[in-house]
C-alpha positions in Angstrom: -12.8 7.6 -20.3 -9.3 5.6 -21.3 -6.3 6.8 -19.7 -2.9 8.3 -22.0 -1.2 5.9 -22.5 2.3 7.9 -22.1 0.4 9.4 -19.1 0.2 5.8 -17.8 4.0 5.0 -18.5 4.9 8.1 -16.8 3.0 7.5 -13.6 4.2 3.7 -13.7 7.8 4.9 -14.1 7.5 7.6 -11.2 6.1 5.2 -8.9 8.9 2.7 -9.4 11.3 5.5 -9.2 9.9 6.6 -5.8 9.6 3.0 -4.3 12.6 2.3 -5.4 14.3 5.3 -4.0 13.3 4.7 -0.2 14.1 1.0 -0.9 17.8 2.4 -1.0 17.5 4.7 1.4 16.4 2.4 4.0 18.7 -0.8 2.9 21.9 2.3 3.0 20.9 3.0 6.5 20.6 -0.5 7.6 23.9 -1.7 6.4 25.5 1.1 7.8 24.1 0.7 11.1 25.1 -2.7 11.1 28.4 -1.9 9.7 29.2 0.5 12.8 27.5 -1.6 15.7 29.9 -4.3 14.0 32.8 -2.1 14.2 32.5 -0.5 17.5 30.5 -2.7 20.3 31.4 -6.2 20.3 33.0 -7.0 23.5 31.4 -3.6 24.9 28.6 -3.6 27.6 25.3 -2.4 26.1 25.3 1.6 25.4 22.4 4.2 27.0 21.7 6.9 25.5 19.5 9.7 25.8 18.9 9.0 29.5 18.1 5.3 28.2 15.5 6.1 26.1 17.6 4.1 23.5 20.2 1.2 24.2 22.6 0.0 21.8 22.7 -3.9 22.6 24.6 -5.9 20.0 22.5 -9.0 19.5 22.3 -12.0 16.5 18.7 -13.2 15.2 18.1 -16.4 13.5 14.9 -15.7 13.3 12.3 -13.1 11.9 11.5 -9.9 12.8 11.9 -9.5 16.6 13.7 -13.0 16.7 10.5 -14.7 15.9 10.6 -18.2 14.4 14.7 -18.8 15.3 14.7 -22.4 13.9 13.3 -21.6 10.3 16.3 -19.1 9.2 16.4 -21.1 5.6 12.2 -21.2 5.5 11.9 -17.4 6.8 14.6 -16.2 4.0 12.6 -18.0 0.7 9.4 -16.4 2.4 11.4 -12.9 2.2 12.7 -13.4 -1.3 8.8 -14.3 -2.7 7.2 -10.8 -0.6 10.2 -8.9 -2.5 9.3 -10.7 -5.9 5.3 -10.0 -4.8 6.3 -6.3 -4.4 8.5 -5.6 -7.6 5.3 -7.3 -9.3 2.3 -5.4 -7.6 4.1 -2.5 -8.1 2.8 -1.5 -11.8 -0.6 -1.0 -10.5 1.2 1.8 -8.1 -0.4 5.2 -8.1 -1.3 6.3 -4.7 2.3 8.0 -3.1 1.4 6.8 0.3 1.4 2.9 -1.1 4.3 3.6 -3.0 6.5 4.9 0.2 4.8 2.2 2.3 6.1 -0.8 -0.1 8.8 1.2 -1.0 9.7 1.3 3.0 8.7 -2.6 3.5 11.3 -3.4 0.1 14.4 -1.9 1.4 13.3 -3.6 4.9 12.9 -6.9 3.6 15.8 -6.6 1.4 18.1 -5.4 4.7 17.6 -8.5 6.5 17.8 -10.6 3.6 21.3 -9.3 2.8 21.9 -10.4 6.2 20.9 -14.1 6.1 22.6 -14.5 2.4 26.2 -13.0 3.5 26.6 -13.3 6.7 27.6 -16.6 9.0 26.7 -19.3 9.1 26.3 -19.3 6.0 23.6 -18.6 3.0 19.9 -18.4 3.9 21.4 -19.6 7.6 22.8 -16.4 8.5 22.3 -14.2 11.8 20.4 -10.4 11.5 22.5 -8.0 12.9 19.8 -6.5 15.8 20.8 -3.7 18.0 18.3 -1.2 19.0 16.7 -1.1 22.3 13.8 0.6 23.6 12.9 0.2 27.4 9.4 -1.8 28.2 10.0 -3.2 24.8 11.3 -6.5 25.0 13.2 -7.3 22.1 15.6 -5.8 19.8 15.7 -4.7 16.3 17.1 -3.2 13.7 16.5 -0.4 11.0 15.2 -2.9 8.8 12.9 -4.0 11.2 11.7 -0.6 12.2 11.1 0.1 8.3 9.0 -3.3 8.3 7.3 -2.1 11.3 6.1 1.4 9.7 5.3 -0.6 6.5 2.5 -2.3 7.7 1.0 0.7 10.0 0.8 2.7 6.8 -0.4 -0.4 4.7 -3.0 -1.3 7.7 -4.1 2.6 7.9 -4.8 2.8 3.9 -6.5 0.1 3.9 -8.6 1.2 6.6 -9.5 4.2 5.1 -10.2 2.5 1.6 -7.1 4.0 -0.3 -6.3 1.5 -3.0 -3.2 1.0 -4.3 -4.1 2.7 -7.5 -5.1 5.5 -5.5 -8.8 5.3 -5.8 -11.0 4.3 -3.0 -14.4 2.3 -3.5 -16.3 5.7 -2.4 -14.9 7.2 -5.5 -15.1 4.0 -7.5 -18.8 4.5 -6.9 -19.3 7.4 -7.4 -18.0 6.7 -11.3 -20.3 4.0 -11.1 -23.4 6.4 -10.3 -22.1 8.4 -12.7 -23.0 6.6 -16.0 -26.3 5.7 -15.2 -27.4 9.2 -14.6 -26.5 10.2 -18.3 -29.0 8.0 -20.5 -31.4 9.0 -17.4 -31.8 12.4 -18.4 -33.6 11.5 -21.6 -36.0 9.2 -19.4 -36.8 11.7 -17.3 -38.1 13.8 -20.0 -39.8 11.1 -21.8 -42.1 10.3 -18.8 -43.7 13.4 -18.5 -44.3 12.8 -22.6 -46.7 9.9 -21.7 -49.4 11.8 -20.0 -49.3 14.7 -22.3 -51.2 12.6 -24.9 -54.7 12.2 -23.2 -54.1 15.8 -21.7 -55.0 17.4 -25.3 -58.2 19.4 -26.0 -59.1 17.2 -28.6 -60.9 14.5 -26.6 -63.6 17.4 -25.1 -63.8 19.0 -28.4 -65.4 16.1 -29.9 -68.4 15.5 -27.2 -70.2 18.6 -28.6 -70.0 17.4 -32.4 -73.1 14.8 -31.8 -74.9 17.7 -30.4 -74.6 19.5 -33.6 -76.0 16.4 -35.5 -79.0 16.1 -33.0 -80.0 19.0 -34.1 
């Protein structure tokens, strides 16, 4: 069966609503972290909180994610502007909400970070992620940007575990369509099997052995 069209539109346009969407809402919750820890604790000792189960250290990355690969700022920031280009694109095929909010979570994550080593010093594609949360036994520190990364690709590492596509199918269920077709034409052959036998089964093959009898006579 062929899909609507307009139905297909629809879902296409709801998915990149949706991804988009949490793309914001992460990227509006990064830059104002950022913006406050900016504002309020430079020149300030680290902060505990909740009986330091969180610490607000002030920190600068040059690197990715959990200060990994410091000397490659320029290298690290093309690789984040071609997965955001790879997103947008894979996108269309979205259909699944769980896909959607995962790349919709790793977008505004990517995009956070990036904003970060575009405007910020020392200059473009050189500049310094804003990190600042701390977790004890956990030895380096982040941001919200790299916490949305983070849940990204749980999520995308769980559905792909459990066969969820990002169309929203599975390749159970793709299968099981696949079983599906073959069992129409083999209805017919089903019948037609029992059809063969039937022919020799007729009475007409004993009826004929008395007939010489008859003659012998």
């Amino acid at each position: 069966m062929t899909a609507d069209p307009v139905q297909l539109r629809t879902r296409r346009i709801w998915a990149f609503t949706v991804m988009f969407c949490v793309a914001v809402i992460v990227l509006t919750a990064d830059a104002i972290s950022k913006q406050q820890v900016l504002t309020r604790l430079p020149g300030h000792p680290p902060v505990r909180l909740l009986h330091g189960l969180l610490t607000l250290d002030l920190t600068f990355n040059a690197g990715a994610a959990f200060g990994v690969g410091t000397s490659y700022t320029a290298i690290i920031a093309l690789i984040v502007c071609g997965v955001i280009a790879y997103i947008i694109r894979t996108a269309r095929r979205l259909r699944s909400l769980a896909w959607t909010i995962a790349l919709g979570l790793l977008l505004g994550g990517a995009m956070g970070n990036l904003g970060d080593r575009l405007f910020r010093a020392p200059g473009p594609l050189r500049g310094q992620v804003v990190d600042w949360i701390n977790l004890p036994h956990f030895p380096w520190t982040f941001n919200v940007a790299d916490a949305s990364v983070t849940c990204a690709a749980v999520m995308i590492a769980v559905l792909a575990l459990r066969g969820v596509r990002i169309d929203g199918t599975s390749p159970a269920h793709a299968a099981d369509r696949i079983d599906e077709n073959p069992s129409t034409p083999s209805t017919p052959s089903t019948r037609s099997t029992p059809s063969v036998p039937s022919t020799p089964s007729a009475p007409s093959t004993p009826s004929a052995a008395p007939a010489p009898q008859e003659g012998a006579r």
